[in-house]
C-alpha positions as CSV (number, residue, x, y, z in Angstrom):
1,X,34.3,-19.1,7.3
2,X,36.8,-16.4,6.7
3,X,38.2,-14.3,8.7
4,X,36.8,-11.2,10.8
5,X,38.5,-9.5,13.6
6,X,37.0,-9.4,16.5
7,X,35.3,-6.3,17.8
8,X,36.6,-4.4,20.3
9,X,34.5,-5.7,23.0
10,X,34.9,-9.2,22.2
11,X,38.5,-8.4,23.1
12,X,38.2,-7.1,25.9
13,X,35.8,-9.4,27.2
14,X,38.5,-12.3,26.4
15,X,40.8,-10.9,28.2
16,X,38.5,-10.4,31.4
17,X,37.7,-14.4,31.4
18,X,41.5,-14.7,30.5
19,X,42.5,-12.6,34.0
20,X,40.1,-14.7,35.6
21,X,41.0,-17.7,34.7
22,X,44.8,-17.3,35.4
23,X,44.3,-15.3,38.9
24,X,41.6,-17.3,41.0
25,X,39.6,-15.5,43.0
26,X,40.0,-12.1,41.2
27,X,37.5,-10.9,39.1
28,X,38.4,-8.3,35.9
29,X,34.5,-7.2,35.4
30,X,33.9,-5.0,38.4
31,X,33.5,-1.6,37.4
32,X,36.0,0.7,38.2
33,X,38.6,-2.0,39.7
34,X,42.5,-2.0,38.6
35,X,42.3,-5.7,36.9
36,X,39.2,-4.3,34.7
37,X,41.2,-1.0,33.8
38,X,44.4,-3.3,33.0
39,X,42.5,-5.8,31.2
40,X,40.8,-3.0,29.0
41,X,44.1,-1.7,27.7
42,X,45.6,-5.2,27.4
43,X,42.1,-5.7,25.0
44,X,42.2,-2.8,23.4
45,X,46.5,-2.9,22.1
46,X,45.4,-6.7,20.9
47,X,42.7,-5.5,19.4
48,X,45.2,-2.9,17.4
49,X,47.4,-6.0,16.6
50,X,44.3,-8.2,15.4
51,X,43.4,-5.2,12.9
52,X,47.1,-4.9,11.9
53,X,47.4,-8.8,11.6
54,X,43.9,-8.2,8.9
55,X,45.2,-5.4,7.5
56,X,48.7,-7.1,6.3
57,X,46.8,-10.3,5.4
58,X,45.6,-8.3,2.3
59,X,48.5,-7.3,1.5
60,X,50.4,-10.6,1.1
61,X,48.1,-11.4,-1.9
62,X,48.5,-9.3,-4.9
63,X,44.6,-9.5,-5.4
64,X,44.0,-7.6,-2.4
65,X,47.4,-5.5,-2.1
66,X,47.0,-1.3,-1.8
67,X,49.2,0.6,-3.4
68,X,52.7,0.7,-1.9
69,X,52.4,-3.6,-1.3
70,X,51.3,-4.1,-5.0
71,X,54.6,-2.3,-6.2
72,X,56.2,-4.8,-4.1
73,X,54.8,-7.4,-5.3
74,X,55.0,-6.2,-9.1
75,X,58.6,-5.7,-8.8
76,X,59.0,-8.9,-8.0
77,X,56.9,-10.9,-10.4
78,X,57.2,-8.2,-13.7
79,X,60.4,-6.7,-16.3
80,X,58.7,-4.1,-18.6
81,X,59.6,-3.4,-22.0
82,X,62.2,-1.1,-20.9
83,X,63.9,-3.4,-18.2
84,X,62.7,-1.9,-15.7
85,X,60.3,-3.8,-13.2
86,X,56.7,-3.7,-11.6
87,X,54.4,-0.6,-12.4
88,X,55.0,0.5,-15.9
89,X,55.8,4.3,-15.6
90,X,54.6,7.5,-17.6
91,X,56.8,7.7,-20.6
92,X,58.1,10.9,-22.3
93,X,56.3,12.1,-25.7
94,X,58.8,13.1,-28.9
95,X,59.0,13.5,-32.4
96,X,59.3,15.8,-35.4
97,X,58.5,19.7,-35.5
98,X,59.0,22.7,-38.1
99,X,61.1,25.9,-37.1
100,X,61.3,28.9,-39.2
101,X,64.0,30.7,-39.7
102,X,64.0,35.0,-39.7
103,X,67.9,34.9,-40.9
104,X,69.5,32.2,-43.1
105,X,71.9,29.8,-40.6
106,X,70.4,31.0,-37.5
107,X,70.6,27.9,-35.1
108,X,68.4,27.0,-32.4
109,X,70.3,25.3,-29.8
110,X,69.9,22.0,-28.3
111,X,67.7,21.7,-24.8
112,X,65.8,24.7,-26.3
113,X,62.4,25.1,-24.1
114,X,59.4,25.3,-26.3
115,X,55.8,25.8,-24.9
116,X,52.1,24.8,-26.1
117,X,49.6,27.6,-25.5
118,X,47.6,28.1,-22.5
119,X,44.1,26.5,-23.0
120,X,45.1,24.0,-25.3
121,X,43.1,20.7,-24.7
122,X,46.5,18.6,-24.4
123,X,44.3,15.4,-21.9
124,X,41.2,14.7,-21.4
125,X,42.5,15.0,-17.1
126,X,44.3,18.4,-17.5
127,X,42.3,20.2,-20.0
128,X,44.2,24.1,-19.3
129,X,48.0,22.1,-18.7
130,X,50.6,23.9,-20.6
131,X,53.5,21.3,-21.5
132,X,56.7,22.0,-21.6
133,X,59.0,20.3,-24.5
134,X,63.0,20.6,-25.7
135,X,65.2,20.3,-28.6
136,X,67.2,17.1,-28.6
137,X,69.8,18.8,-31.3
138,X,71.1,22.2,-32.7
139,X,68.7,23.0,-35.5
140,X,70.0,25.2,-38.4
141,X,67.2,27.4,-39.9
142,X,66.2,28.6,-43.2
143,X,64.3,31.3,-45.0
144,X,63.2,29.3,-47.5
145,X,61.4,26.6,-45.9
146,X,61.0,25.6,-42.5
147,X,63.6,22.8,-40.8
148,X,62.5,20.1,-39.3
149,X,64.0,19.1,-35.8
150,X,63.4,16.6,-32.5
151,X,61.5,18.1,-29.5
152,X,60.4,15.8,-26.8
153,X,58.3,16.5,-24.1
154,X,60.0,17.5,-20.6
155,X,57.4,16.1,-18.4
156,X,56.5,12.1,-18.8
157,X,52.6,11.4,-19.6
158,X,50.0,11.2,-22.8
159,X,49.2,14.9,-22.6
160,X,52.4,15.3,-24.6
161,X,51.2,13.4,-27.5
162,X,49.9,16.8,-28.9
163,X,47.7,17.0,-32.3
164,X,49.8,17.1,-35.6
165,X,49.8,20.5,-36.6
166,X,49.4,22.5,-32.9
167,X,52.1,25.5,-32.5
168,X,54.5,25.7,-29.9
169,X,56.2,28.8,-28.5
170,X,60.0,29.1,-28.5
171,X,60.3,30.4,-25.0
172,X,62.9,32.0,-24.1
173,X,62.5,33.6,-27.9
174,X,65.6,32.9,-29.6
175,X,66.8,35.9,-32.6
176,X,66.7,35.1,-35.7
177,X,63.7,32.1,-34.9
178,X,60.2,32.5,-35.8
179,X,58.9,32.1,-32.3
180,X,56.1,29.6,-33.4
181,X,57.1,26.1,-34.0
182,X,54.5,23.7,-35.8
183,X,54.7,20.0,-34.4
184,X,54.4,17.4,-36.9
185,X,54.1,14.0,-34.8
186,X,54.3,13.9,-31.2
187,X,53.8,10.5,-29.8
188,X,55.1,8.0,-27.4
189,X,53.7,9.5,-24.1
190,X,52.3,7.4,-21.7
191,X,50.6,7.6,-18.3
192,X,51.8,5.5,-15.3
193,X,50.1,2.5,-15.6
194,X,46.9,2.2,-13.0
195,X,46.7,-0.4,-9.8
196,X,43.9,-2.1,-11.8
197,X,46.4,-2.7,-15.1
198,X,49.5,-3.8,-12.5
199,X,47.4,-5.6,-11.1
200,X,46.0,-8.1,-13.4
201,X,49.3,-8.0,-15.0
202,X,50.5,-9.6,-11.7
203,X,47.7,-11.7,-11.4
204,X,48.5,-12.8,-15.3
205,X,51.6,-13.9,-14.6
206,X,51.3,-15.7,-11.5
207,X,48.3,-17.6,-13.5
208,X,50.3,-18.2,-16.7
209,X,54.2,-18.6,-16.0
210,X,56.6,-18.1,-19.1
211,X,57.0,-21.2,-21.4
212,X,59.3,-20.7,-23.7
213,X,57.0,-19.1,-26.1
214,X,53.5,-20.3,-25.3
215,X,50.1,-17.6,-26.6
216,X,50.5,-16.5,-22.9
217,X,53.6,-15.4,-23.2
218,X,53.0,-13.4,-26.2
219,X,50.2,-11.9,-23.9
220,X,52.7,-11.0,-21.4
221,X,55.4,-9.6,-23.4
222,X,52.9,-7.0,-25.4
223,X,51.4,-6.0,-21.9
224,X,54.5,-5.1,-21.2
225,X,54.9,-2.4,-23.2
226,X,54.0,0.7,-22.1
227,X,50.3,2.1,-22.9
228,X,49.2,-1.4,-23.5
229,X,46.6,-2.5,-21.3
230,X,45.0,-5.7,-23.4
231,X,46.3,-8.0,-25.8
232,X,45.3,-11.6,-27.5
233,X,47.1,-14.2,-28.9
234,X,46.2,-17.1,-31.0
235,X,47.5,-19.3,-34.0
236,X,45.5,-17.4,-36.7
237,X,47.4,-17.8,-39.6
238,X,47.6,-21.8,-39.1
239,X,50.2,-24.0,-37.4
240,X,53.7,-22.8,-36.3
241,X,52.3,-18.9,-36.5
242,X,51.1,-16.9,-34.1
243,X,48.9,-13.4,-34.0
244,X,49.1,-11.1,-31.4
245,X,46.6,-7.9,-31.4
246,X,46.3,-5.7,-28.3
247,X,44.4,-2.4,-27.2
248,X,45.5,0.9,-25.8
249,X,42.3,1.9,-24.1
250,X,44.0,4.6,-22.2
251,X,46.4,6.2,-24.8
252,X,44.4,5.8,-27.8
253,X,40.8,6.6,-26.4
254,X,39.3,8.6,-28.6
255,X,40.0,5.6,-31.2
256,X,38.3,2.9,-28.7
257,X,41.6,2.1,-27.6
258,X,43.0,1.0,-31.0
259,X,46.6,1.7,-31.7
260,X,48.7,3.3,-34.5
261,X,50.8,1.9,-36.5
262,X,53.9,2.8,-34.8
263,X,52.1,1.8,-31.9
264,X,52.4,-1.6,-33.2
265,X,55.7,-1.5,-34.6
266,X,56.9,-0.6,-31.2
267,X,54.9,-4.1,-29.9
268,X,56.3,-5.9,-32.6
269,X,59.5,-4.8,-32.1
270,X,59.6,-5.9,-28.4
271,X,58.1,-9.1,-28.9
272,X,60.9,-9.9,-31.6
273,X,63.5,-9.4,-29.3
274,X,61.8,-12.0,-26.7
275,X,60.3,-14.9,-28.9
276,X,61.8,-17.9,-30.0
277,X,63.4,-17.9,-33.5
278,X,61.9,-21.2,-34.1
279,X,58.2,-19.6,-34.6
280,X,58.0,-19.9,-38.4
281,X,55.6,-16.4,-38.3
282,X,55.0,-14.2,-35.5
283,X,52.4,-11.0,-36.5
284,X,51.4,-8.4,-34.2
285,X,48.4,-6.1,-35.2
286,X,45.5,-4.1,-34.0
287,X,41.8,-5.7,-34.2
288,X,39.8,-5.1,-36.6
289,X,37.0,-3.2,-35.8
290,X,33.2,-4.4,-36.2
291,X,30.8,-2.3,-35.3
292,X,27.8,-3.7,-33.7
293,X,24.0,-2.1,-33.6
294,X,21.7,-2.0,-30.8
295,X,18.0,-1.6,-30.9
296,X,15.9,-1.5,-27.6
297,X,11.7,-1.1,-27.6
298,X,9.8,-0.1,-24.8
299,X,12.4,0.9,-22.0
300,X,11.1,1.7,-18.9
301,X,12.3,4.8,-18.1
302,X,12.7,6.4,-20.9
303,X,14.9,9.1,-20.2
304,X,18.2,10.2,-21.1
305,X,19.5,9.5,-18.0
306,X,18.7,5.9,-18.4
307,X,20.1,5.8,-22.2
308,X,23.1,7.0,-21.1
309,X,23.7,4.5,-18.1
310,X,22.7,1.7,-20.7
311,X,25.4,2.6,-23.3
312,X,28.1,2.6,-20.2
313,X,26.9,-0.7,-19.1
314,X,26.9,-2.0,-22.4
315,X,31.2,-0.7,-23.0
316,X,31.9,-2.1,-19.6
317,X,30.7,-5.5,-20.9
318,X,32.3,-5.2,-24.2
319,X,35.5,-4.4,-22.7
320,X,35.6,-7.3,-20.3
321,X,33.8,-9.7,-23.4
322,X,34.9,-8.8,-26.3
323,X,38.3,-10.1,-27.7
324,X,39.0,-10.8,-31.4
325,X,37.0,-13.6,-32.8
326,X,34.4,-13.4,-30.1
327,X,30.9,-13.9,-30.1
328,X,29.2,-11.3,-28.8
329,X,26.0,-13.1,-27.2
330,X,22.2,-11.3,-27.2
331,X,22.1,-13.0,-23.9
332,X,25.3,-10.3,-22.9
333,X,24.0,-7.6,-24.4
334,X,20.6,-8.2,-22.3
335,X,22.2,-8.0,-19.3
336,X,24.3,-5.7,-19.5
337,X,21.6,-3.6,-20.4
338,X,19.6,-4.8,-17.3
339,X,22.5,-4.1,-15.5
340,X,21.9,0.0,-15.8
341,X,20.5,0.8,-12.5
342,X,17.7,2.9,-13.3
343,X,16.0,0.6,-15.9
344,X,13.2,-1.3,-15.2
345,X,12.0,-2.9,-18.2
346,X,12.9,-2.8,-22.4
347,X,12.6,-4.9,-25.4
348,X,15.5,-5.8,-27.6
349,X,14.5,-6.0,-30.7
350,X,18.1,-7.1,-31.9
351,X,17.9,-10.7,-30.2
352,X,20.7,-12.3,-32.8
353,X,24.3,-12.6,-31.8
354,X,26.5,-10.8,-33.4
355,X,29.4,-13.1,-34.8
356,X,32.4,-11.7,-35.9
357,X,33.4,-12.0,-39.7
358,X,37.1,-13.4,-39.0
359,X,39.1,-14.3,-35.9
360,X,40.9,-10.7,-35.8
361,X,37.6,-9.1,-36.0
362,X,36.6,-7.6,-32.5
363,X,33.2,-5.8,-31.5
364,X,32.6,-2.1,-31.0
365,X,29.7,-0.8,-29.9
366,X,28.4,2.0,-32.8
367,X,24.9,3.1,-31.9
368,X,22.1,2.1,-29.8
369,X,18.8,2.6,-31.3
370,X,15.4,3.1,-29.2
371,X,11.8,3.0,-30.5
């Protein structure tokens, strides 16, 4: 059975037959008597240790650690990408941007503030945030044709991976400047990575400790890189090789989580430094999408309410399923769909599985049809 702590009553009434048992003759459950009252708030402070003594059993595990425990508990089991160790923080976003120059040889200087304009949908959490960015170097300008310069982002999280082509405001305005600066690539911004992510990175590598280069140490070493939150490895291209391919389902979610390709440079370029040399071919990619149909007859409700809490049900099982190579079962996509709180009944008319053409091949849900 496992454990529960007692109620507070059950305390106290232990400690009643304990006081009676240890002073014949005196008797702790008459009403109103100084053994009861002394009993009571004997019960009641081991009550507050039992609750404690629960309370701290969680937190020794990391599947069951809050917050402050699991950081603990990363720092000891986890090095990131970066060195550092546990909870993989937000990262700073940087990269290229055009500045026009009013007057030939005008320069902007370094640690110049640049800002994006309110109302700019910069994250999907922080809709209105204005960011706040920098030049890493003095930056002569031009008449003729804009210069290009470095600007990272002064605060760390995605919302500084802005669109190619947004404007930025020199602010403080600097003479000479055109006061509107065009990025051209912002990327590299992360957020901090969630309790969920730490902890089944912790739970990972408990379950799978390093090896000297076994596939679950390829696992490890791409989830270590901040943004990504799954990856796969497997001996695709034969013998002696191996093929990593991970997600981004946080950064890069209004791709279905797949990443660019200096996202996986960046992978690749980690994984390099930790692998053995002895691996005769070592390739990191992204999946490769497959998009997968779904057709459902006679759903009971029909409503939009109900579509909608189908198609979530449906991603939640794809993202805990699907993985590059895999099947995707009818059988999964049945329940998942039964899964949707308000349905009741349905049909699906696409009872085949859907197979994946090659092993880097990884399901993504398109559209789901009703008749």
């Amino acid at each position: 059975m496992p454990w529960t702590t007692p109620t507070l009553r059950d305390v106290r009434s232990l400690v009643r037959d304990a006081v009676w048992a240890s002073l014949p003759g005196s008797d702790a459950n008459v009403p109103n008597s100084v053994l009861r009252v002394m009993s009571d708030n004997q019960g009641a402070l081991c009550h507050l240790t039992l609750q404690y003594v629960d309370w701290l059993s969680l937190q020794l595990l990391p599947d069951t650690a809050e917050t402050e425990w699991l950081d603990r508990h990363g720092n000891i089991w986890l090095v990131n990408a970066d060195g550092s160790k546990g909870r993989k923080m937000a990262t700073l976003a940087s990269g290229p941007a055009s500045f026009f120059g009013l007057i030939d040889g005008t320069v902007v200087p370094a640690f110049t503030q640049l800002q994006s304009g309110v109302g700019m949908p910069v994250g999907a959490d922080s809709p209105n945030q204005v960011v706040t960015f920098e030049t890493l170097e003095d930056i002569t300008t031009a008449i003729a044709a804009p210069v290009t310069g470095n600007i990272r982002a002064l605060d760390p999280g995605s919302f500084g991976n802005l669109p190619d082509g947004s404007t930025l405001t020199i602010n403080p305005p600097v003479p000479g400047v055109g006061s509107s600066v065009t990025v051209i690539h912002l990327t590299g911004g992360t957020d901090t990575e969630t309790d969920d992510q730490l902890r089944a990175r912790i739970l990972q590598r408990i379950r799978n400790p390093p090896m000297g280069g076994a596939a679950a140490d390829y696992v490890a070493w791409a989830l270590a890189v901040p943004g990504v939150t799954r990856a796969w490895a497997a001996p695709e291209q034969g013998v002696g090789t191996i093929t990593v391919r991970f997600l981004m389902d946080d950064l890069r979610a209004s791709d279905d989580g797949w990443p660019t390709p200096e996202d996986v440079q960046t992978v690749a370029d980690y994984i390099d430094s930790k692998r053995p040399v002895t691996v005769m071919g070592c390739y990191v990619l992204a999946p490769i999408k497959q998009f997968i149909d779904i057709t459902i007859a006679n759903l009971v409700p029909n409503t939009t309410e109900a579509q909608a809490e189908i198609e979530t049900s449906v991603q939640q099982m794809l993202f805990q399923m699907a993985a590059p190579g895999q099947t995707i079962y009818a059988a999964w996509v049945c329940y998942a769909i039964m899964n949707a709180p308000s349905v009741q009944s349905f049909s699906l008319v696409t009872t085949a599985d859907y197979v994946m053409p090659s092993l880097g091949h990884m399901a993504v849900l398109d559209t789901i049809l009703y008749e």
